[in-house]
C-alpha positions as CSV (number, residue, x, y, z in Angstrom):
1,X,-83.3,-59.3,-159.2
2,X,-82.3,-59.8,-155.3
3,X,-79.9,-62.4,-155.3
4,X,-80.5,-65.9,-153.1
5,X,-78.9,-65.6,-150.1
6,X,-78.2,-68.4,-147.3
7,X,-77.5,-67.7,-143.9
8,X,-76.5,-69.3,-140.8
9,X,-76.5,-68.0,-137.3
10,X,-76.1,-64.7,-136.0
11,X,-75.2,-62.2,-133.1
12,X,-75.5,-58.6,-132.3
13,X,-73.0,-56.3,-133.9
14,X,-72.5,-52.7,-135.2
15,X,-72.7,-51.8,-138.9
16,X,-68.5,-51.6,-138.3
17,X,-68.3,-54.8,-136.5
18,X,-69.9,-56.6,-139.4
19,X,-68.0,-54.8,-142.4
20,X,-65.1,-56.1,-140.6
21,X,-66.6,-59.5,-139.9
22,X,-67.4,-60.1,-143.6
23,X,-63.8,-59.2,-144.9
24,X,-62.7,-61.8,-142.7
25,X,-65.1,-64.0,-143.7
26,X,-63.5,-63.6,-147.0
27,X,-60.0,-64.2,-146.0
28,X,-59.4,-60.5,-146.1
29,X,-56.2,-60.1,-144.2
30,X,-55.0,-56.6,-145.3
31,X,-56.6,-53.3,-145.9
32,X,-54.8,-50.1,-147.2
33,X,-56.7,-46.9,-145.8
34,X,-57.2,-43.2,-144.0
35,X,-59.6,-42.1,-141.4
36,X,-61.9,-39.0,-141.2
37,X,-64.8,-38.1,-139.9
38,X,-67.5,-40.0,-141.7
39,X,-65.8,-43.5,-141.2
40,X,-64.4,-42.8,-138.0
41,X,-66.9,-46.0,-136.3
42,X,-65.4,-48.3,-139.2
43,X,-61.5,-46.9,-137.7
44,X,-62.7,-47.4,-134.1
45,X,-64.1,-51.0,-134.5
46,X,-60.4,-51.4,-136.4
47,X,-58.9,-51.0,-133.0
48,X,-60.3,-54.3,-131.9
49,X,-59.4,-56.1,-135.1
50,X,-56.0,-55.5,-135.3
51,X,-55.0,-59.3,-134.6
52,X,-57.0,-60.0,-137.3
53,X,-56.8,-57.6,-139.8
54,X,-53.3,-55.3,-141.3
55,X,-54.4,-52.1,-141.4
56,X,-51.4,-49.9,-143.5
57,X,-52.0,-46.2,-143.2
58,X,-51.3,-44.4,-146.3
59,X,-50.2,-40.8,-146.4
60,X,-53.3,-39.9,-149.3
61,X,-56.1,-41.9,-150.5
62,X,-54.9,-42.3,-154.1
63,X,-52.3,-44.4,-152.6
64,X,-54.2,-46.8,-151.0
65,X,-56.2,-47.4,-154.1
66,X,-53.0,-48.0,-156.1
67,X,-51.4,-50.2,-152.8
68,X,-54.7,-52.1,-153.0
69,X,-54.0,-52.4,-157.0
70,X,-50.6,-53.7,-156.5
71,X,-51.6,-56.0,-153.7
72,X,-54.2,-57.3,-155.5
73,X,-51.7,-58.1,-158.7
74,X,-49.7,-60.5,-156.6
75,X,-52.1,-62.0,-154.8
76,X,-54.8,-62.5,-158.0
77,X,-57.5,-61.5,-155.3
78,X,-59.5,-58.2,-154.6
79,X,-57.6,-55.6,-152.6
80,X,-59.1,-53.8,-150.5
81,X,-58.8,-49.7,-149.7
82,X,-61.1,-47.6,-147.3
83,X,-61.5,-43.8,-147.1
84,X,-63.6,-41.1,-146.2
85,X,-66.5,-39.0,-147.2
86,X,-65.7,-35.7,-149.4
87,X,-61.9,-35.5,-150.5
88,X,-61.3,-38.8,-149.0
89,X,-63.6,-40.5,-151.2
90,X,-62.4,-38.6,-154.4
91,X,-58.9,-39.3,-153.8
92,X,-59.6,-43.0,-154.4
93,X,-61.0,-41.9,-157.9
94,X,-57.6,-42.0,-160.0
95,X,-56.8,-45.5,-158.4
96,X,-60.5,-46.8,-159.3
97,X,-60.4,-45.8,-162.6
98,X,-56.8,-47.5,-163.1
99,X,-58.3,-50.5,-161.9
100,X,-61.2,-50.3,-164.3
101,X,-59.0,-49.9,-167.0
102,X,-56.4,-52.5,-166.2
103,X,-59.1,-55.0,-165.0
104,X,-57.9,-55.4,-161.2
105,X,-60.1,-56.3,-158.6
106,X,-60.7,-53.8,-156.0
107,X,-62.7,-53.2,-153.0
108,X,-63.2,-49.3,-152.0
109,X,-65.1,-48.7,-149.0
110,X,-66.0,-45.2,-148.3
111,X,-67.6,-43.5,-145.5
112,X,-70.6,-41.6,-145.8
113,X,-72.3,-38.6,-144.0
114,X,-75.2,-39.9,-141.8
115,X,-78.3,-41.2,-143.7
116,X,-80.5,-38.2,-142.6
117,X,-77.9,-35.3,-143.9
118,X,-77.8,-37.0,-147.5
119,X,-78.4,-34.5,-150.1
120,X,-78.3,-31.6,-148.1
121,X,-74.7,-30.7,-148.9
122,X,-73.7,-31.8,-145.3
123,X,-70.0,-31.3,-144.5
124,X,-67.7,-33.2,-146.7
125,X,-70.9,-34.7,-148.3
126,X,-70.0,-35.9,-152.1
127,X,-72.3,-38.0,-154.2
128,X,-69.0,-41.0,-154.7
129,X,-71.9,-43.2,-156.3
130,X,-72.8,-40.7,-159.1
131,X,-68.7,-40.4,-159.5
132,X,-67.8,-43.5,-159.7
133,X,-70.6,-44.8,-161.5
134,X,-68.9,-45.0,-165.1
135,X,-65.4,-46.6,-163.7
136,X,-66.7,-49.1,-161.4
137,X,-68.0,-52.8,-162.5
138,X,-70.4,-52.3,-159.8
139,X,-71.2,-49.9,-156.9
140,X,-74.2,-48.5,-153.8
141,X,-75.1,-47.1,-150.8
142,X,-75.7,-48.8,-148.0
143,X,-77.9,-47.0,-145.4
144,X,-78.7,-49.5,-143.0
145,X,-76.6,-51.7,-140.8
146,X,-78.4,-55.2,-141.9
147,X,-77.6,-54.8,-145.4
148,X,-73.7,-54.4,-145.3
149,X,-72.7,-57.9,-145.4
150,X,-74.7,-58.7,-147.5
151,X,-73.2,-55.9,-150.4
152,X,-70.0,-56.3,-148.9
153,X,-70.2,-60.8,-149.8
154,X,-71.9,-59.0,-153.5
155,X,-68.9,-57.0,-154.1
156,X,-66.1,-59.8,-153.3
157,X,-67.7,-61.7,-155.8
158,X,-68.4,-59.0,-158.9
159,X,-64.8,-57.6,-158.1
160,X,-63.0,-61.0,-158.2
161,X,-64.9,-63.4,-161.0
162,X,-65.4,-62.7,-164.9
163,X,-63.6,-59.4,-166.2
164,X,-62.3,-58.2,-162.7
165,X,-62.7,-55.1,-161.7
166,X,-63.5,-52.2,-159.1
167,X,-66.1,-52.3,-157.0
168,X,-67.1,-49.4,-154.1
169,X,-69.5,-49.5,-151.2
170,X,-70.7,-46.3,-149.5
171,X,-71.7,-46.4,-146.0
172,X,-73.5,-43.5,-144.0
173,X,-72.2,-42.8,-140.6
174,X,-75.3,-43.9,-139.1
175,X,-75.3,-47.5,-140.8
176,X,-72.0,-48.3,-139.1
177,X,-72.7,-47.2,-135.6
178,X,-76.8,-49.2,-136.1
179,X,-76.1,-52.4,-133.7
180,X,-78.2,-55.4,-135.4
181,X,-78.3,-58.9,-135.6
182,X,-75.5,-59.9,-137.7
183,X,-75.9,-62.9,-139.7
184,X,-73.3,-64.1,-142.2
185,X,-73.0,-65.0,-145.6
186,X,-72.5,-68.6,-145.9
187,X,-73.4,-68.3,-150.0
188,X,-74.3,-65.7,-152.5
189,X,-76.2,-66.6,-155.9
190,X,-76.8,-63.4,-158.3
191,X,-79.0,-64.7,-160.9
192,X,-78.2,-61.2,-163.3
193,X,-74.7,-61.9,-163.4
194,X,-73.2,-65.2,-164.9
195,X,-69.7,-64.3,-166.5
196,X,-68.9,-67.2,-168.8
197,X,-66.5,-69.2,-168.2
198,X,-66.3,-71.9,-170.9
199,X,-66.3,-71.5,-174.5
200,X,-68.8,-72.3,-176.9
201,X,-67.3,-76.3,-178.9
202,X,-68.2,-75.4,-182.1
203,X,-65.9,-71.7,-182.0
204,X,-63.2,-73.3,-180.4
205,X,-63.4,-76.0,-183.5
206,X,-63.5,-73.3,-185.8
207,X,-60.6,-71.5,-184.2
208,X,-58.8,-74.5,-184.6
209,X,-59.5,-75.2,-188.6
210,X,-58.1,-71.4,-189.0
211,X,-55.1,-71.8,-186.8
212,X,-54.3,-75.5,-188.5
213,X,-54.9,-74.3,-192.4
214,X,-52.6,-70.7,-191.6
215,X,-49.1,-70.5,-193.2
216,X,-48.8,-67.5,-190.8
217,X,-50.3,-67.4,-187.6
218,X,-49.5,-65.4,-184.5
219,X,-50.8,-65.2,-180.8
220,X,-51.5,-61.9,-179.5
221,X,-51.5,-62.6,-175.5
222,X,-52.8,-60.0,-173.0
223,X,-53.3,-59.8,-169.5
224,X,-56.2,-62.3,-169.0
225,X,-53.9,-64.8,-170.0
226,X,-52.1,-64.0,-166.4
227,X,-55.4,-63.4,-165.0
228,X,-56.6,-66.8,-165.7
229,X,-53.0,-68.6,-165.1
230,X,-53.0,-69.5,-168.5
231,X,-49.2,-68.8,-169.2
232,X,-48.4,-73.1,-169.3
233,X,-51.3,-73.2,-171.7
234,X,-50.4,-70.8,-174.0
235,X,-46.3,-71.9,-174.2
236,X,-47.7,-75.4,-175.1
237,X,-49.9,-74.0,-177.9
238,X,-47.3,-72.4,-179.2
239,X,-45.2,-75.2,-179.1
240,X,-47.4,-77.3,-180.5
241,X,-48.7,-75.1,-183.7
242,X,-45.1,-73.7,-183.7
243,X,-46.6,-70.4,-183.2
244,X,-45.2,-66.8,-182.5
245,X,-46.5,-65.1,-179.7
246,X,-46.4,-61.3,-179.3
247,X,-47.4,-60.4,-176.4
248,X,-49.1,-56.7,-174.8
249,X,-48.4,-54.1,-172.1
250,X,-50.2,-56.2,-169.4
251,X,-49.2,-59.6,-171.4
252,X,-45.8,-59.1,-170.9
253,X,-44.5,-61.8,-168.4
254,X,-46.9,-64.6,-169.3
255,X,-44.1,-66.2,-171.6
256,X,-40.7,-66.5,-170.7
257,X,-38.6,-63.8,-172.8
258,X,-36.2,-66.6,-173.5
259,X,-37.9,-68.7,-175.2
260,X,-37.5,-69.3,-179.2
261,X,-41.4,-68.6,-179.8
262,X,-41.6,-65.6,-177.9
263,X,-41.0,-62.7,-180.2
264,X,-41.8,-59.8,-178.2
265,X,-43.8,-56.7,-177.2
266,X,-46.2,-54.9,-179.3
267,X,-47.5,-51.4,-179.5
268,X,-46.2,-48.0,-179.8
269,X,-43.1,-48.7,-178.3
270,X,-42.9,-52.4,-179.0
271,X,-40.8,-54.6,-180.9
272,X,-40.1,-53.7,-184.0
273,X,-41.0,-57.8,-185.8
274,X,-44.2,-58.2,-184.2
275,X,-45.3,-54.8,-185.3
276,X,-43.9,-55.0,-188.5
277,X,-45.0,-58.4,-188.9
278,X,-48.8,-58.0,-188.0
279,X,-49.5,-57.0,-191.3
280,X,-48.5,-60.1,-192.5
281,X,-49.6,-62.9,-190.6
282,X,-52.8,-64.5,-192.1
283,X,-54.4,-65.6,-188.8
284,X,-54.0,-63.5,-185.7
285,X,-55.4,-64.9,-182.2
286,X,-56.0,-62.7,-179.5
287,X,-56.1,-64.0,-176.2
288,X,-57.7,-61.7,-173.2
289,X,-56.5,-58.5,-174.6
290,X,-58.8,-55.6,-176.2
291,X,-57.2,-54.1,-179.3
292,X,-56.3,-51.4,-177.5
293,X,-55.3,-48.1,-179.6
294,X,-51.4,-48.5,-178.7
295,X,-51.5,-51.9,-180.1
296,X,-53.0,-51.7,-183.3
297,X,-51.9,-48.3,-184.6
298,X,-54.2,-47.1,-187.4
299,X,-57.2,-49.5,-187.3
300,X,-58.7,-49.3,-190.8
301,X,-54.3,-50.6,-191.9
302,X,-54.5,-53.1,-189.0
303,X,-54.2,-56.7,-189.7
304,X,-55.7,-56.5,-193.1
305,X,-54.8,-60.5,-194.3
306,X,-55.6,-61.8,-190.9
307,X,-58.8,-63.8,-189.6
308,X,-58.9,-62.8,-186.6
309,X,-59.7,-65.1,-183.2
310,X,-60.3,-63.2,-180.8
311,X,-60.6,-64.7,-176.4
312,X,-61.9,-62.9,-174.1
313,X,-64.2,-62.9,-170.8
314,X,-65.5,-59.9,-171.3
315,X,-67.8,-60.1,-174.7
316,X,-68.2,-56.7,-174.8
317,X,-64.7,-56.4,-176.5
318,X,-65.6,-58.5,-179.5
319,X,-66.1,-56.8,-182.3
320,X,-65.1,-53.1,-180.3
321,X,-61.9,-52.4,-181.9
322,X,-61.3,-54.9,-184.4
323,X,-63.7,-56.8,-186.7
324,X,-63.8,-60.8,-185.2
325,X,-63.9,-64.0,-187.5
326,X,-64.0,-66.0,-184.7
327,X,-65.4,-64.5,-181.3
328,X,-64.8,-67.0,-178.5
329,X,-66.3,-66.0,-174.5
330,X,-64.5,-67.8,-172.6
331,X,-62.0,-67.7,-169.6
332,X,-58.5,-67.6,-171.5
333,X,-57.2,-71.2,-169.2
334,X,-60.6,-72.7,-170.4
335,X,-60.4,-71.9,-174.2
336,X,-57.0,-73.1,-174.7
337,X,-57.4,-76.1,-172.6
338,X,-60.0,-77.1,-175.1
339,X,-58.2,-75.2,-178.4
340,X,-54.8,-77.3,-177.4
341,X,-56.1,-81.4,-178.5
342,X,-57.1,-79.5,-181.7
343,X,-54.0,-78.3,-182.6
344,X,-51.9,-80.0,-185.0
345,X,-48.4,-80.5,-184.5
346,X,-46.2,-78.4,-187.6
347,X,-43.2,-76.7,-188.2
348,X,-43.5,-73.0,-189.0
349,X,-39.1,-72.6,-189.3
350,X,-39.9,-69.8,-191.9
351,X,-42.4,-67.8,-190.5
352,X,-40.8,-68.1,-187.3
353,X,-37.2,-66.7,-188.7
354,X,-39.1,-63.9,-190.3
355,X,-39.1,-62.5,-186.8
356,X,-35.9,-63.2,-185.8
357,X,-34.6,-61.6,-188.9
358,X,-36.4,-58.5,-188.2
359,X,-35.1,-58.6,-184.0
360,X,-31.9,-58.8,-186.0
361,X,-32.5,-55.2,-187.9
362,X,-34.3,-53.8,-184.2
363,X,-31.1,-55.0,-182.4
364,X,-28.3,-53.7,-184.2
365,X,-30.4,-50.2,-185.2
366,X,-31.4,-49.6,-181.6
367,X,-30.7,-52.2,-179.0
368,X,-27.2,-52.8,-179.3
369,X,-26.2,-49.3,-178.4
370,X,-28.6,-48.9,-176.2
371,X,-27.6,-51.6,-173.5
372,X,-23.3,-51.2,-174.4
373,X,-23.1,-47.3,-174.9
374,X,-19.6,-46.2,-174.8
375,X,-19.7,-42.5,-173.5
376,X,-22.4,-40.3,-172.3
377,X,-24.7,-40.5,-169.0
378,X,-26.3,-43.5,-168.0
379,X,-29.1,-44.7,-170.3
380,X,-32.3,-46.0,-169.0
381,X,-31.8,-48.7,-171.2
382,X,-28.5,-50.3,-170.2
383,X,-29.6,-49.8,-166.6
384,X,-33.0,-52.0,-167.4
385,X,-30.4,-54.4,-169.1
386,X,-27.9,-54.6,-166.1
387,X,-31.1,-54.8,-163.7
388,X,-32.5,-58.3,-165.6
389,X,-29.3,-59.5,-165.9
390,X,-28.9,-59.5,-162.1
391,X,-32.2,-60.2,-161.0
392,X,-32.4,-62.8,-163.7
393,X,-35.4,-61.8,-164.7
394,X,-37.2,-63.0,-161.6
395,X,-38.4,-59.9,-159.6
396,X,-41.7,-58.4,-159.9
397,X,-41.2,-55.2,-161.7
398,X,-43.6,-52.2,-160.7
399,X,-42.5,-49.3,-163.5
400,X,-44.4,-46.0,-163.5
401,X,-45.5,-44.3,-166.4
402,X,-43.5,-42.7,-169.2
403,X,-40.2,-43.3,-170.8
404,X,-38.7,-45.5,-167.9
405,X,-41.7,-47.6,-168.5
406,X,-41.4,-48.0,-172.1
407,X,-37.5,-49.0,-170.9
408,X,-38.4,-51.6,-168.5
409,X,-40.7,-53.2,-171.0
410,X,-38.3,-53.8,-173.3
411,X,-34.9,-54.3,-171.9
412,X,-36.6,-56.5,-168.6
413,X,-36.6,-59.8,-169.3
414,X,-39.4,-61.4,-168.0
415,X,-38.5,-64.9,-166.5
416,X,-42.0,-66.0,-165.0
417,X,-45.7,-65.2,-164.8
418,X,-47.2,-62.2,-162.8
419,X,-43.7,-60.4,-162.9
420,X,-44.8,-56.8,-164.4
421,X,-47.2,-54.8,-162.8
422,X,-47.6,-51.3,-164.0
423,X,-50.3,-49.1,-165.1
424,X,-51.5,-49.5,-168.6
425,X,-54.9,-48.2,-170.0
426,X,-55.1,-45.2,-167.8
427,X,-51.4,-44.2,-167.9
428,X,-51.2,-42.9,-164.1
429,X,-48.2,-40.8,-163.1
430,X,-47.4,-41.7,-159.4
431,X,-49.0,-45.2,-159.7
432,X,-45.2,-47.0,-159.2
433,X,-44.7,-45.9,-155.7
434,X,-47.6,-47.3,-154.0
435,X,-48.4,-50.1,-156.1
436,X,-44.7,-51.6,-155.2
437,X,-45.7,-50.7,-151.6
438,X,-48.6,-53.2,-151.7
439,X,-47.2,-55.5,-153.9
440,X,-44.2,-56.0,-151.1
441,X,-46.6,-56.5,-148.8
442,X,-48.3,-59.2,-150.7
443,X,-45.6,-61.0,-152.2
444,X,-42.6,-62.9,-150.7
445,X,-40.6,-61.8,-154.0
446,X,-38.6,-59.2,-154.4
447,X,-40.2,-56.1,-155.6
448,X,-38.7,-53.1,-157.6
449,X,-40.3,-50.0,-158.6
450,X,-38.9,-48.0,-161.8
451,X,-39.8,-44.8,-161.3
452,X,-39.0,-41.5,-163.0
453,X,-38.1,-38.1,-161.5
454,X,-41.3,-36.8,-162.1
455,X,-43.3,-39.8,-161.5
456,X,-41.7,-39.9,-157.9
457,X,-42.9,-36.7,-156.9
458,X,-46.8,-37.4,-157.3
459,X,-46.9,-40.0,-154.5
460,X,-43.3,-39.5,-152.8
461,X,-45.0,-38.9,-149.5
462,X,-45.8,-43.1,-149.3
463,X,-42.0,-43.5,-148.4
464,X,-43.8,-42.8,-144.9
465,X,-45.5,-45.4,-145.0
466,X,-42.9,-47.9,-146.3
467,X,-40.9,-46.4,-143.3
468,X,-43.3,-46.9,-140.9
469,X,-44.3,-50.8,-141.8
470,X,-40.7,-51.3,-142.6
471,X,-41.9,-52.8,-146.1
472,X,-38.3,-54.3,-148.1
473,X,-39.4,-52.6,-151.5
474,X,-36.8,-51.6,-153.7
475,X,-37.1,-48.7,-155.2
476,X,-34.9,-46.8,-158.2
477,X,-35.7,-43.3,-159.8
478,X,-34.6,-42.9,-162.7
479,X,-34.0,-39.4,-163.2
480,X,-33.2,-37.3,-166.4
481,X,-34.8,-33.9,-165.0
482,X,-37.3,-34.0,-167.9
483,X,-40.7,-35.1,-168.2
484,X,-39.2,-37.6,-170.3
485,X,-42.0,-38.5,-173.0
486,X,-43.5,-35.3,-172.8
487,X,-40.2,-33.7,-174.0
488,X,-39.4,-36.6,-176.8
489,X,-43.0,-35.7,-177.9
490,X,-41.8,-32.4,-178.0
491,X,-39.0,-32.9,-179.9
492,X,-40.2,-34.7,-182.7
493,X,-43.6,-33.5,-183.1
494,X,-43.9,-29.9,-181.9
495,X,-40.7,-28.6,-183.5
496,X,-38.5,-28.7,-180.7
497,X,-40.8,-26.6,-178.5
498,X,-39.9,-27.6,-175.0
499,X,-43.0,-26.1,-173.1
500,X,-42.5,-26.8,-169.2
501,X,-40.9,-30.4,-169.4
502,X,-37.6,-29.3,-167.8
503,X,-37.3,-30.1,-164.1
504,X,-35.6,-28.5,-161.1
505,X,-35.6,-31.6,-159.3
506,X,-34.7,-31.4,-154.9
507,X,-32.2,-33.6,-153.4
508,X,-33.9,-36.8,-153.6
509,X,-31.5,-38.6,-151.5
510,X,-31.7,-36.4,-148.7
511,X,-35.4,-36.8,-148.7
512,X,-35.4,-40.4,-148.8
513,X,-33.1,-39.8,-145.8
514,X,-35.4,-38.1,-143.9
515,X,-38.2,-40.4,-143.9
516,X,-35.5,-42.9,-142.5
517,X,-34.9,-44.6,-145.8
518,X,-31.4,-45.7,-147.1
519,X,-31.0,-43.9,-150.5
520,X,-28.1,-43.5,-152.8
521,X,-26.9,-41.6,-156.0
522,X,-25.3,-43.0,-159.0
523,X,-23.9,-41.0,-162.0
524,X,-20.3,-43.1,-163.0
525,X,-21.5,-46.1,-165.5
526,X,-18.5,-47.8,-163.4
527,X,-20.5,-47.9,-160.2
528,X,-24.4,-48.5,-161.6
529,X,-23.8,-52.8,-161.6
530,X,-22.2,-53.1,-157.8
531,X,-24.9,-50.2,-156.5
532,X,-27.4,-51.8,-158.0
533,X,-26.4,-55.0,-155.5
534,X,-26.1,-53.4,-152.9
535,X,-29.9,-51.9,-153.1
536,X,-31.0,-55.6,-153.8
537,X,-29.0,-56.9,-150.8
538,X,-29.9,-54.4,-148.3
539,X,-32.6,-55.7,-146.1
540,X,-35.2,-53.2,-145.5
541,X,-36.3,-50.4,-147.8
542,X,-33.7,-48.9,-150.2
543,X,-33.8,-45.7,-152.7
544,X,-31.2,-45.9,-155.7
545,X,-31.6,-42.5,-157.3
546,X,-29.8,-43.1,-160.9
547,X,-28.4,-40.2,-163.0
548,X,-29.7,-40.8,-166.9
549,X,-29.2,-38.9,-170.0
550,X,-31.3,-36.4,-170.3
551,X,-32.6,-36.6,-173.6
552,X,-32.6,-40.3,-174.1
553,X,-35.3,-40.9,-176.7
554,X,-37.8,-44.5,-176.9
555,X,-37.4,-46.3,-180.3
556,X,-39.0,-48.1,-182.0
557,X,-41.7,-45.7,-181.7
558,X,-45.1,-46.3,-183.8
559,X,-46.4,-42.1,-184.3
560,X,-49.9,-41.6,-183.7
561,X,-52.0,-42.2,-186.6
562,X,-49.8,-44.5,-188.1
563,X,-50.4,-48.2,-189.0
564,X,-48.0,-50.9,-186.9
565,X,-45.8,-51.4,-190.1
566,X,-44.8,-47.6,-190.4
567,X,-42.9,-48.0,-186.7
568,X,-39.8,-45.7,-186.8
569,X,-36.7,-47.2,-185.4
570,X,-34.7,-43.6,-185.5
């Protein structure tokens, strides 16, 4: 169904003029992009919209679609990314499909051959609708000037409300250069698509009866509880109920890790009581998270005493994973704003020091000589360790993907909301990189990438960028010369079969050097603590390349196709 429109009054303008007109219209200040040939009007009109618009030239198109991804983290607001036709265009694809995953709004606007060449295999001619069809919430092609604000006001709002995601407009060359009347969009009304926002009264009651009878209930929290700024809400639930609460990848930050209720990270690499503990608790609820595979191991062991409650936006993860007693649609802020009066106020001492008892077993097992080794290179984990305990906890962390990652998780600790941004369902090498990039840009904290060795060289050509808009991110590699999980997977499960994991790594310094960045290597434990202030104090950008053992190993570690309670600690 066309969706109701209301306009107000108008002037001449080219398609460009009026893409550039609507982003501004919706307070779109920054755009992460690179020109070609097929949005070359879009770049021109750019050149008279510079006062009003940051444009940051990327050095490849998959890093302005992660930039865009990271900007759009901080600022809980669609990012924005443009590119050309052909290659252009499918160099966005990795970033789209992250932001699908990981439910981050994006905008991806991509030039387009002229309207009259479509189909006929023109020069860089690719179909991006047909491509990004099954990883975009919504996407078209626009062939006519008069009709791009309209899909540009139509993506803003699909991108940014319910379940966020991706969204991509393509525009043919001829459609930007067409001069019509422009007339803005003062509202848009899209009767097909009404995300729910409030929960039903009678599931939150009956949430609340389960959650007030349980002897053993926990709170799984995901990422919509940061997506909704629902992090005050869920600590007072917890407080309340005297409630554990575990919380996801993308979860992690929304409660602070010092707090007594807060028992940690679950999944593969998780902590070992909430995994251990799943299979224990008698009501489990889940708020805006999706059962995803590295959280609930072997699903026909998972949770088998539980009733589960299960939040989320989006209802077509109800039921998708995991079997729901209680399926509530709702914005997470919403449903536990109502949830909350319902609570009864109770002591849960013993359940609660279940979990401690079991941090107790995780910590002198694993974490104790993980953050105070004695002898040996530096370990990822005392440096994540060192790095919290200087920061205190209050940077925004961007980690790649891979053992560093699984490090940062569970050795930063997380101080306040919005604080980890990092690539979850999709598990993108080189995301770190340019996601800090735009999340610097974005943010007036300070923002530290985690990046390993090989991580580091997918996307190491943005430190051009960083140079050249002099953006303060903070940057530290982490480098073992291995592709670090690949070669633990190795180890344990293909008998010690170390197929193409080693790396001859270059001068990393050097490099960082060249593309006028201040860089530094660390191998002595003596110096990590004082080099690691003096990356934090330097003012502009700063590389802190850091020496680590090479076969440091991530435990707890749950083996795939294994239930949550078999995790191995060794």
């Amino acid at each position: 169904m066309k969706p109701h429109i209301s306009r107000s009054a108008a002037r001449i303008l080219s398609g460009s003029q009026i893409l550039l007109e609507t982003l501004i219209s919706l307070d779109v200040d920054t755009i992460f992009g690179y020109p070609g040939g097929a949005i070359m009007p879009i770049y021109d009109a750019l050149y008279d919209y510079s006062d009003r618009i940051r444009h940051i030239l990327v050095r490849h198109e998959q890093g302005a679609s992660h930039a865009a991804e990271g900007w759009a983290r901080v600022r809980n607001k669609p990012g924005v990314c443009f590119a050309t036709s052909g290659p252009g265009a499918t160099n966005l694809v990795t970033g789209i499909a992250d932001a699908m995953m990981d439910s981050i709004p994006l905008i991806c606007i991509t030039g387009q051959v002229s309207s009259h060449l479509l189909g006929s295999d023109a020069f860089q001619e690719v179909d991006v609708i047909g491509i990004t069809t099954p990883i975009t919430k919504w996407n078209c092609q626009v062939t006519r000037a008069s009709d791009i604000a309209e899909a540009v006001a139509k993506a803003y709002h699909i991108a940014g409300t319910g379940r966020p995601g991706p969204v991509l407009i393509d525009i043919t060359k001829d459609a930007q250069f067409e001069k019509v009347e422009y007339k803005p969009i003062t509202k848009i009304h899209l009767p097909g698509y009404q995300p729910v926002l409030t929960a039903n009264t009678r599931q939150i009651e009956i949430a609340a009866k389960l959650i007030n009878e349980a002897r053993r209930p926990l709170i799984l929290a995901g990422h919509g509880v940061l997506i909704s700024h629902a992090s005050s809400e869920l600590i007072r639930m917890s407080e309340i109920g005297s409630i554990p609460v575990a919380v996801t990848l993308h979860g992690l930050s929304s409660m602070p890790a010092t707090h007594p209720n807060y028992v940690g990270w679950l999944g593969m690499h998780g902590n070992y009581a909430p995994n251990m503990l799943t299979n224990k608790a008698d009501v489990i609820c889940a708020i805006g998270m999706r059962f995803d595979d590295r959280v609930t191991g072997r699903l026909k062991d998972y949770a088998p005493h539980a009733k589960i409650i299960h939040i989320d936006i989006d209802p077509a993860e109800l039921h998708k994973n995991v079997k729901t007693t209680v399926p509530i649609v709702a914005d997470a802020k919403n449903a536990l704003t109502a949830l909350i009066p319902l609570i009864n106020k109770v002591e849960r001492i013993g359940w609660l020091g279940e979990f401690h008892a079991h941090y107790k077993i995780e910590y002198d097992t694993v974490i104790k000589n993980e953050i105070k080794p004695t002898s040996g290179k530096i370990k990822m984990a005392e440096l994540m360790h060192a790095l919290s305990s200087i920061t205190d906890g209050d940077a925004v962390i961007v980690p790649d993907v891979g053992q560093h990652q699984m490090k940062t998780c569970r050795y930063y600790a997380f101080n306040q909301p919005d604080s980890l941004i990092t690539s979850g369902g999709m598990g993108t090498m080189g995301f770190a990189l340019p996601a800090a990039m735009g999340a610097q840009v974005a943010s007036d904290r300070q923002v530290i990438a985690i990046i390993g060795d090989g991580c580091f060289q997918m996307t190491i050509q943005e430190l051009g960028t960083i140079d050249q808009e002099k953006i303060p991110v903070k940057i530290m590699i982490l480098n073992n010369n291995h592709l670090g999980m690949v070669r633990q997977w190795q180890e344990l499960f293909f008998d010690k079969r170390y197929s193409f994991t080693h790396l001859h790594n270059p001068d990393f310094v050097t490099i960082c050097k060249g593309y006028g960045i201040q860089a530094k290597r660390v191998e002595k434990r003596s110096d990590l603590k004082k080099s690691i202030q003096n990356m934090l104090s330097h003012k502009g950008p700063y590389v802190l390349e850091v020496v680590c053992e090479h076969f440091e190993n991530v435990f707890p570690m749950i083996p795939t196709g294994a239930s949550v309670d078999e995790v191995r600690l060794k």
